[in-house]
Structures are given as C-alpha cells and as structure tokens.
BAMAR-539369 format. One record per residue (C-alpha): residue number from 1; residue in one letter; z, x negated, y negated. Coordinates in Angstrom, 1 decimal. Layout:
<nodes>
   num   residuo       up     east    north
   NUM         A        Z        X        Y
...
</nodes>
This chain:
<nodes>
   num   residuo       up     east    north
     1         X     88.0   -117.6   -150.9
     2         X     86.3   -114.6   -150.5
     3         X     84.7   -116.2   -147.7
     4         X     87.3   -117.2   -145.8
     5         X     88.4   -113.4   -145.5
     6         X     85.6   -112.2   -144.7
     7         X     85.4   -115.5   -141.2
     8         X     89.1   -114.7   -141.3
     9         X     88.6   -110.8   -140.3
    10         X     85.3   -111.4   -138.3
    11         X     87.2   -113.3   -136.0
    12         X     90.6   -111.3   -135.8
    13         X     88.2   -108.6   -134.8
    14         X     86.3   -110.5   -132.0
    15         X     89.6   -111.4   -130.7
    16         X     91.1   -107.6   -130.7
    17         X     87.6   -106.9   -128.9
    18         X     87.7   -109.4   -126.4
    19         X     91.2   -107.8   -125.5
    20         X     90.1   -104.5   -124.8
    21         X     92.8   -103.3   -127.8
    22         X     90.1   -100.7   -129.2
    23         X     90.6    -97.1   -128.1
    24         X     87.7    -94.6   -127.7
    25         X     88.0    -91.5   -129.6
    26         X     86.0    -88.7   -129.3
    27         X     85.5    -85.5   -131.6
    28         X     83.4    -83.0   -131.4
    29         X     83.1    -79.7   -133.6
    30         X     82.4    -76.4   -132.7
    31         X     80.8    -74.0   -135.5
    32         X     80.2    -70.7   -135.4
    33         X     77.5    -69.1   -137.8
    34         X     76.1    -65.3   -138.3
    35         X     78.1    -62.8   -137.0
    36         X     79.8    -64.3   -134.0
    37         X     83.4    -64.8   -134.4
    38         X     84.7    -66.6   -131.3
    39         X     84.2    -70.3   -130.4
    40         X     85.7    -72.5   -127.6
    41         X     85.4    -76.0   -126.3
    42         X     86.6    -77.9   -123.2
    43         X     88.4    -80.7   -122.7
    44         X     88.7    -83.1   -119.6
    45         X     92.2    -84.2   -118.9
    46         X     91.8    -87.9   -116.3
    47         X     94.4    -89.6   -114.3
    48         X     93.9    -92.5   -111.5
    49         X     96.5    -92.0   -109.9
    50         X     97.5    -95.1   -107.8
    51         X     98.9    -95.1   -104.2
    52         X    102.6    -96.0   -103.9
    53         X    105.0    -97.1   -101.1
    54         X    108.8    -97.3   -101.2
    55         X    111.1    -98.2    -98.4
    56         X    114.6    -98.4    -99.4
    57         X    117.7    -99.2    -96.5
    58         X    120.6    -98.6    -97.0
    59         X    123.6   -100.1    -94.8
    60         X    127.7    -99.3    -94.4
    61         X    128.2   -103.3    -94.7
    62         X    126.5   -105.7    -97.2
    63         X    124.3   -107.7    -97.1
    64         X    122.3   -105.0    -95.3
    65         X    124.1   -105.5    -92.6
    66         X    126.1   -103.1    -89.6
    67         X    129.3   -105.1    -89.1
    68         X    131.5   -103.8    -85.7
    69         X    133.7   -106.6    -86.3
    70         X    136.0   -108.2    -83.6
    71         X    135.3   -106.0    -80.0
    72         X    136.0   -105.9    -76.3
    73         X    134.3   -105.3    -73.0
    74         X    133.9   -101.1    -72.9
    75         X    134.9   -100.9    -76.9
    76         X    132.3    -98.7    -78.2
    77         X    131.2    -97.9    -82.0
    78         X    128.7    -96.4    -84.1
    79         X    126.9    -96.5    -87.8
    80         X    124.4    -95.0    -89.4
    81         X    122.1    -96.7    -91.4
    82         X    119.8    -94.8    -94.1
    83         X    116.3    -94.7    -94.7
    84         X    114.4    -93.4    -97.6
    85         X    110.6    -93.7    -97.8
    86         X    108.9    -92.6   -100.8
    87         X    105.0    -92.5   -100.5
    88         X    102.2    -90.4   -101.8
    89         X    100.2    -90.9    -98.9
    90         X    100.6    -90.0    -95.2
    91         X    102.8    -93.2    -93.4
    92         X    103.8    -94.5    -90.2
    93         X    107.3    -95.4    -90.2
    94         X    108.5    -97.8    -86.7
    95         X    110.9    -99.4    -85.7
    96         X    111.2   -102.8    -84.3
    97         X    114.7   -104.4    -82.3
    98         X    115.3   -108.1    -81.1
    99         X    118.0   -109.5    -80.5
   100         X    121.1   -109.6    -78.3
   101         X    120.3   -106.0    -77.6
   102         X    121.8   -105.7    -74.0
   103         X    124.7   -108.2    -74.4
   104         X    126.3   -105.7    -76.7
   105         X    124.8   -102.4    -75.1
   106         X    123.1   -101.9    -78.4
   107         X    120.9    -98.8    -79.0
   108         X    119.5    -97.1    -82.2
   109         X    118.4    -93.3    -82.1
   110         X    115.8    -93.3    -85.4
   111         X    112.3    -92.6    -83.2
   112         X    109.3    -93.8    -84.8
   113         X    107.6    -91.3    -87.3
   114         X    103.9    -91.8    -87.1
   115         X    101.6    -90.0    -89.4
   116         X    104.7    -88.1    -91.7
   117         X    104.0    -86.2    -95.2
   118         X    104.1    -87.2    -98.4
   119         X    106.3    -87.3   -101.3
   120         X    110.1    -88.3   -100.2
   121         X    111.3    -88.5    -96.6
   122         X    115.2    -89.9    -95.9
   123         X    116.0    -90.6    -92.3
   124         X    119.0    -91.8    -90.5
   125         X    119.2    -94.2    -87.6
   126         X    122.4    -94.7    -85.8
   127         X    123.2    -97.8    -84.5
   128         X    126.0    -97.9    -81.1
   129         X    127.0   -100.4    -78.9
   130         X    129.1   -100.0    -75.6
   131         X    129.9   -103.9    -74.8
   132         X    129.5   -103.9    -70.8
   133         X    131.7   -106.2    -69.1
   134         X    129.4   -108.7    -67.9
   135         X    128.6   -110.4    -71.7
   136         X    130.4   -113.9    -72.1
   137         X    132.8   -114.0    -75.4
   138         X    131.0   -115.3    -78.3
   139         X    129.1   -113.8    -81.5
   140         X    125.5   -111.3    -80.3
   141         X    123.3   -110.0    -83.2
   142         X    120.4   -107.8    -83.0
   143         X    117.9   -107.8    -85.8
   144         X    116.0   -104.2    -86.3
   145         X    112.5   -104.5    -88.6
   146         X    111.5   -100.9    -90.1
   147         X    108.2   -100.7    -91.0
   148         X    106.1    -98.1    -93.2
   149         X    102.3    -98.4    -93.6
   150         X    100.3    -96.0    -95.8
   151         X     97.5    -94.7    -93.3
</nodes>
C-alpha cells in the first residue's frame, strides 16, 4: 500500500512538472549586525508586454453597412461612419474604395493616417453621394476596406 503512494505521488508530481504548474519563489534576507541600524533590499518588478491592435467600425445601418435607400438623379446624402483604432504601437491606418464609386458620385473624406501615435485614436469618415444623371436605374454599391498595420 505504502507503495502505491509513494508511485502514486511520484507521478502526480512528474505530471504537475511537465505542465509548468510550479511557481519560482524567491526570498532573500537582509540582516543587520553591530551597530548599524538601517537595511534595504530591491526588488525587480517584470512585465512583457505584448503588442496589440484593435480596429473597431462602426456604421449608421447594420450589418456594417451605409444604407441611402431609394434615390434619384441629383439626390444627394451623407453618413458618417466611425473608426476607433486601439494600438500600442505606431500604425498606418488606409483606406481602400471599389465599387460603383462614380455611378453614385460616391466620395469618402477619412485621408489615410500613416505613421499615427499610440494608445486610442477615433476617426470619422463621411461617406456622400451626388447620383449624376447619366447612371442607368438599378442597385450600385461601393465596398470601402480600412486597414491598420502596426509599423
């Protein structure tokens, strides 16, 4: 019996090692003898701190989507669409449109932001479009890509 404790806790322990469970402690003691009667010791404080990137976008209309409904030739209209980047490095944020962009006289005003600080940005980008007179009837869309890259 005595044993099979003894296999029993020999292995429990190999398996709580082989996880990486164990924590390292460290002490150390500072004495002071004779006639001295200060005594001081320094400690480290560590963090890896890891690089992060968040891009959130939010739209009037879901699913992320600027909606001007039903229009007609020399209707115009406008949205803004928000942009948040969080980062805790410098970032290029562009901007990328395809699309039916001059059937619909579609334009956006957000300019690309290449090499921006740290920490948390917001930016807005306003979509318009002034149909001209020339598009046929029918449904246009224009797709616009934001991208952020940590530099």
């Amino acid at each position: 019996m005595k044993r099979k404790t003894i296999i029993a806790a020999v292995v429990a322990v190999a398996m709580l090692a082989s996880m990486g469970v164990f924590a390292v402690a460290d002490t150390a003691e500072y004495d002071v003898s004779g006639v001295d009667t200060e005594v001081s010791g320094e400690v480290t404080a560590r963090a890896n701190i890891r690089p992060i990137l968040v891009l959130t976008i939010t739209t009037p209309d879901a699913p992320q989507t600027v909606d001007f409904g039903d229009v007609e030739p020399e209707d115009t209209d406008s949205a803004v669409v928000d942009i948040e980047v969080k980062s805790n490095k410098i970032y290029d944020l562009t901007k990328t449109v395809v699309g039916d962009v001059i059937e619909m006289g579609f334009e956006t005003t957000l300019e690309d932001a290449l090499g921006e600080g740290r920490g948390v940005n917001d930016y807005s980008d306003t979509y318009s479009i002034d149909i001209p007179w020339d598009t046929e009837p029918g449904e246009y869309t224009a797709t616009i890509t934001y991208t952020v890259t940590q530099n």
